[in-house]
C-alpha positions in Angstrom: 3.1 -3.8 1.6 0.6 -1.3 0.9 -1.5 0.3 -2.2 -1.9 2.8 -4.6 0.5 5.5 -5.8 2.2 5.0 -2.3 2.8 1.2 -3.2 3.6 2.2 -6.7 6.4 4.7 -5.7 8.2 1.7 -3.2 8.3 -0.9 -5.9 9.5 1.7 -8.8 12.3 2.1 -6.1 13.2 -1.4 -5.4 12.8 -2.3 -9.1 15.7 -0.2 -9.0 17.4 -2.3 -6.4 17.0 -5.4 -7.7 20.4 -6.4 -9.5 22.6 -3.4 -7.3 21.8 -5.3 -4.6 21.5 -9.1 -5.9 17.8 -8.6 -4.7 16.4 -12.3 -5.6 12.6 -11.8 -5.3 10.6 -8.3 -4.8 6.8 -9.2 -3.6 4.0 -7.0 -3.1 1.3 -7.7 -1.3 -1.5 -5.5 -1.7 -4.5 -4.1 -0.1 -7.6 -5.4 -1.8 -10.6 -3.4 -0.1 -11.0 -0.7 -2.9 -15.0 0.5 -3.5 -15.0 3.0 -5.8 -13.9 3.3 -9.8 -13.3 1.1 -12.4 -12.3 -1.3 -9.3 -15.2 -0.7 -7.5 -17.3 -1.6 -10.9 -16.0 -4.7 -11.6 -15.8 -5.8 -7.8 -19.5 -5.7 -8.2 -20.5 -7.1 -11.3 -17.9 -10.1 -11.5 -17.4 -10.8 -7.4 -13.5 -10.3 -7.5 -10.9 -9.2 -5.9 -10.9 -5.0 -7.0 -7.9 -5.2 -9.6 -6.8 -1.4 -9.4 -3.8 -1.6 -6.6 -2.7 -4.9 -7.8 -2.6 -3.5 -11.3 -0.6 -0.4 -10.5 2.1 -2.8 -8.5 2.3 -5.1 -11.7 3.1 -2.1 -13.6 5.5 -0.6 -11.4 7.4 -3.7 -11.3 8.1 -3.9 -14.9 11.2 -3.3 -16.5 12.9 0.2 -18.1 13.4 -2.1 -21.6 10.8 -1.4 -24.4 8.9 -4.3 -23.3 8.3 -3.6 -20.3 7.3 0.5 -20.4 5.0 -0.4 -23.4 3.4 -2.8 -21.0 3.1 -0.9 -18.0 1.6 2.3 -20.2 -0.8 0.0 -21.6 -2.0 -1.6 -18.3 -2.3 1.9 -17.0 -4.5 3.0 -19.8 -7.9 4.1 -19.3 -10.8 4.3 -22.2 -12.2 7.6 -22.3 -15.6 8.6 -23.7 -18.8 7.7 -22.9 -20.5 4.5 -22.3 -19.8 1.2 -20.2 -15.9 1.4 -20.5 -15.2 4.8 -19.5 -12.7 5.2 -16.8 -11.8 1.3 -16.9 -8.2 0.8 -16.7 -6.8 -1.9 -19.4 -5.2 -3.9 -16.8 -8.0 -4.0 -14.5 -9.5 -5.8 -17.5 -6.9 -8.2 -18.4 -6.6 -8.9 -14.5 -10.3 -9.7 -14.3 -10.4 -12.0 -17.7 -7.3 -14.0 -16.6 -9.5 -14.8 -13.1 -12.3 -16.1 -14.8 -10.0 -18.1 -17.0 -7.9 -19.6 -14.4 -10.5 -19.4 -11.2 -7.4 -18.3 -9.0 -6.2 -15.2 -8.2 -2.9 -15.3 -7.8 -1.9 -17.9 -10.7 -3.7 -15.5 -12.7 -0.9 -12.6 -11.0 1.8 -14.4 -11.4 0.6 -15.2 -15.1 -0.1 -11.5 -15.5 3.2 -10.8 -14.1 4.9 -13.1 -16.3 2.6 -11.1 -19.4 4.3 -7.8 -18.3 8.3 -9.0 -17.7 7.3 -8.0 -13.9 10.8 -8.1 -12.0 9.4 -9.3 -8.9 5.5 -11.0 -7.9 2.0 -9.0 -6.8 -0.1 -10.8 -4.1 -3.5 -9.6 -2.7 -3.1 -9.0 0.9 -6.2 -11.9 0.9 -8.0 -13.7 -1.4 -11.7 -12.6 -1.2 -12.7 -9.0 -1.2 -13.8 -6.8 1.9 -14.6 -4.0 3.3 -12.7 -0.8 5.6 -14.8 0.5 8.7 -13.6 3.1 10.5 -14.5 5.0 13.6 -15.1 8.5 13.1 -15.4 11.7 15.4 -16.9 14.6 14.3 -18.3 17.6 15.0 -21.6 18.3 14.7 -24.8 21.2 16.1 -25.8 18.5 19.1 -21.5 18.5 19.5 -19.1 15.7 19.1 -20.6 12.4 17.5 -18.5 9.0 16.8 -20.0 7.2 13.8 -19.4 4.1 11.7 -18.1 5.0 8.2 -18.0 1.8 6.0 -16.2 1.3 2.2 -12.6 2.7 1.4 -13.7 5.5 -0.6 -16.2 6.6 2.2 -13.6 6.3 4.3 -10.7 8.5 2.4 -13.1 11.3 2.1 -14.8 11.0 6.0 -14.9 14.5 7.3 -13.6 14.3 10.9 -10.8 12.8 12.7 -10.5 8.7 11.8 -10.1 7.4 15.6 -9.3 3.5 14.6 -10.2 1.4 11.2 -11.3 -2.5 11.3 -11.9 -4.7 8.2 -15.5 -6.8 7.1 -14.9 -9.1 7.5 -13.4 -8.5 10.8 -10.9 -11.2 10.1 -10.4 -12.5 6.1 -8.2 -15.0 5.8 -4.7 -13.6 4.6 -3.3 -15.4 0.8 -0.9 -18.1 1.9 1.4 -16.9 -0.4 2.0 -13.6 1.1 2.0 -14.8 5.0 4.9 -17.5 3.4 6.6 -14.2 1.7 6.9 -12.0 4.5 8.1 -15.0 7.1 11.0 -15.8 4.3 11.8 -12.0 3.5 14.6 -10.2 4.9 13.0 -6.9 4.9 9.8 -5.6 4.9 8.5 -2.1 3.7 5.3 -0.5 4.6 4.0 2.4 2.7 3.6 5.1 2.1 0.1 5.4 1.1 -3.1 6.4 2.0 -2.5 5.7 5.6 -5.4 4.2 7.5 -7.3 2.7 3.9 -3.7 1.1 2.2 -1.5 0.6 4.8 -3.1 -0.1 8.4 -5.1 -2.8 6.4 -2.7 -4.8 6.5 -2.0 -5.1 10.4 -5.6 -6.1 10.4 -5.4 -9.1 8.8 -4.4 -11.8 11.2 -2.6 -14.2 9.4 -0.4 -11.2 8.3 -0.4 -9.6 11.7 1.2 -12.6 13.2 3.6 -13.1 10.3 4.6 -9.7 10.9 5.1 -10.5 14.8 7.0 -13.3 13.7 9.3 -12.6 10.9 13.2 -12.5 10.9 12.9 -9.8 8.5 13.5 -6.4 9.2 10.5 -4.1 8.7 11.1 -0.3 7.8 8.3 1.9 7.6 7.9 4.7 5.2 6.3 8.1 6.1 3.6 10.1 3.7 5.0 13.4 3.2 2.1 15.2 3.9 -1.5 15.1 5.4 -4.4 13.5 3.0 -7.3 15.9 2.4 -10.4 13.8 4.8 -8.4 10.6 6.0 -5.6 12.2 7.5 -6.6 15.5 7.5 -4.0 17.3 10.0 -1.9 14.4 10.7 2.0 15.1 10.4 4.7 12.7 10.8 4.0 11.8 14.7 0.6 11.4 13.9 0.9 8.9 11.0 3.5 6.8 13.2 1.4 6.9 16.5 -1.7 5.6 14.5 0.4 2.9 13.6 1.4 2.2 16.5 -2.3 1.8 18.2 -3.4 -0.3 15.4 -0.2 -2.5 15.4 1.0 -3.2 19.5 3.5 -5.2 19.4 5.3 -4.8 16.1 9.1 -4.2 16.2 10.0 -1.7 13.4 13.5 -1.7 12.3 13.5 2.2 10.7 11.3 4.7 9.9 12.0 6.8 7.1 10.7 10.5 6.3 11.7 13.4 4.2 13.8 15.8 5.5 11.6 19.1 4.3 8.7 16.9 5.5 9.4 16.5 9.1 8.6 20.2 11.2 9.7 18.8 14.9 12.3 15.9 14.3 13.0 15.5 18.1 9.3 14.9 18.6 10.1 12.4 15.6 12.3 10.6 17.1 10.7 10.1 20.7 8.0 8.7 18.4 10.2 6.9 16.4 12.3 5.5 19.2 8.9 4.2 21.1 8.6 1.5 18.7 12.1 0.7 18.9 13.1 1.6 15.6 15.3 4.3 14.1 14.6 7.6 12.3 16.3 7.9 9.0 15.6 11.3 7.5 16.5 12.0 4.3 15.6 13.7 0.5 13.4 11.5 -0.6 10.6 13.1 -2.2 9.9 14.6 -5.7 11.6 18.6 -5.5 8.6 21.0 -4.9 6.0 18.2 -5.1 4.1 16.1 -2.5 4.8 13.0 -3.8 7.6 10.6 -3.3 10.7 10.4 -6.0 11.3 6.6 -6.7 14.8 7.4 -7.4 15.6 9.5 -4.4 13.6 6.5 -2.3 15.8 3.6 -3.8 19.1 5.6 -3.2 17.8 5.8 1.0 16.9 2.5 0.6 20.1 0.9 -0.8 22.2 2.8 1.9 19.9 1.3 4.7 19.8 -2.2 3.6 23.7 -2.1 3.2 24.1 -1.1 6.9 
């Protein structure tokens, strides 16, 4: 569960996973509030669901063969120039056309999926799109001000300290089809990602909150490796797990994992950690000398804690 590169970087690993493991069905279920881009564009002028997330978890999905690389390179592929198609990613595209064709989003998916050789299925997180509010605190000449911010991208790049995010609508109905995947799952991962506009969305949908609540599966969270310039500007490890924690009472998390070089205080960590009942696992599991996640390194810490 989640979006973007952080979504991208879980399902590369898991790909991975999928026959060491005898891993029957991988799903993704995706954030779908995205503003801004190529997504953003075609949100507006066509009234769906912003492709770009759900194209970058197609693409991740798809296999090491010829096939599927060629696939995934071409779905990632954005026009360059000038003119109505700059910036627009090919997939995004394709996505959008199969939509109008079918009038369902996630046939369409599971035909795209299909398309690509995808080892595993890509859900929205709902079926209609929405927007991310978020209350923000800031620092201004008359002194410390608490405004609405409203669209993801606003959001990302607020300056000030993000005190809670909500969704609009307030609550969308979650795709049946995920809400069914995560009560059948075994395990659930969240994140990484951009924290409070990829992953906390989630929690806010109700139909996926009380699937969450509900589940049999065992849910391990995934910690960024670092702060995110205006969303999480500041935040370290305790930071991202105790906003999870306000915007998610209630949830029972199985482990948390976070990159060894990534965590300054690990007892603090763990107090964190151990408040939501779960169980730090700290390990290498980001790209060496880069912020960014290393989908190998990820799979090989997942493998070893879903063989516990």
């Amino acid at each position: 569960m989640g979006g973007g590169h952080g979504l991208h970087a879980t399902l590369s690993a898991l790909r991975t996973l999928h026959d060491s493991l005898d891993v029957d069905t991988i799903t993704a279920v995706v954030t779908v509030a995205d503003n801004g881009g190529s997504s953003g564009r075609l949100r507006q002028q066509f009234g769906v669901l912003p492709p770009g997330d759900l194209r970058m978890a197609l693409a991740a999905l798809c296999g090491e063969d010829e096939w599927g690389q060629t696939w995934a390179q071409l779905f990632q592929h954005r026009f360059g120039g000038e003119g109505d198609m700059q910036g627009h990613a090919i997939g995004n595209l394709v996505l959008v056309g199969l939509w109008e064709l079918m009038g369902d989003h996630v046939r369409a998916l599971d035909w795209a999926g299909t398309l690509l050789g995808a080892r595993g299925r890509v859900l929205p997180m709902a079926t209609t799109p929405m927007d991310i509010t978020a209350l923000v605190r800031d620092q201004q000449s008359q002194g410390e001000v608490v405004r609405t911010v409203r669209g993801q991208v606003e959001v990302a790049s607020a300056a000030g300290d993000i005190l809670s995010v909500a969704l609009d609508p307030v609550a969308p109905e979650a795709c049946p089809e995920a809400v069914q995947a995560i009560l059948t799952a075994e395990w659930v991962v969240l994140g990484p990602g951009s924290w409070f506009t990829s992953v906390i969305p989630h929690l806010m949908v109700p139909g996926l909150r009380q699937a969450l609540l509900t589940t049999s599966a065992r849910i391990v969270v995934v910690l960024n490796l670092t702060d995110q310039e205006g969303e999480t500007q500041g935040f370290g490890p305790c930071d991202h797990v105790r906003a999870l924690a306000r915007h998610a009472p209630g949830l029972e998390v199985h482990a948390v994992v976070a990159d060894r070089g990534a965590v300054p205080d690990v007892e603090a960590l763990q107090r964190d950690v151990a408040a939501l009942g779960a169980t730090l696992v700290l390990d290498d599991v980001a790209v060496a000398g880069e912020p960014r996640h290393d989908p190998v390194r990820l799979a090989a810490t997942l493998r070893q804690l879903m063989t516990w």
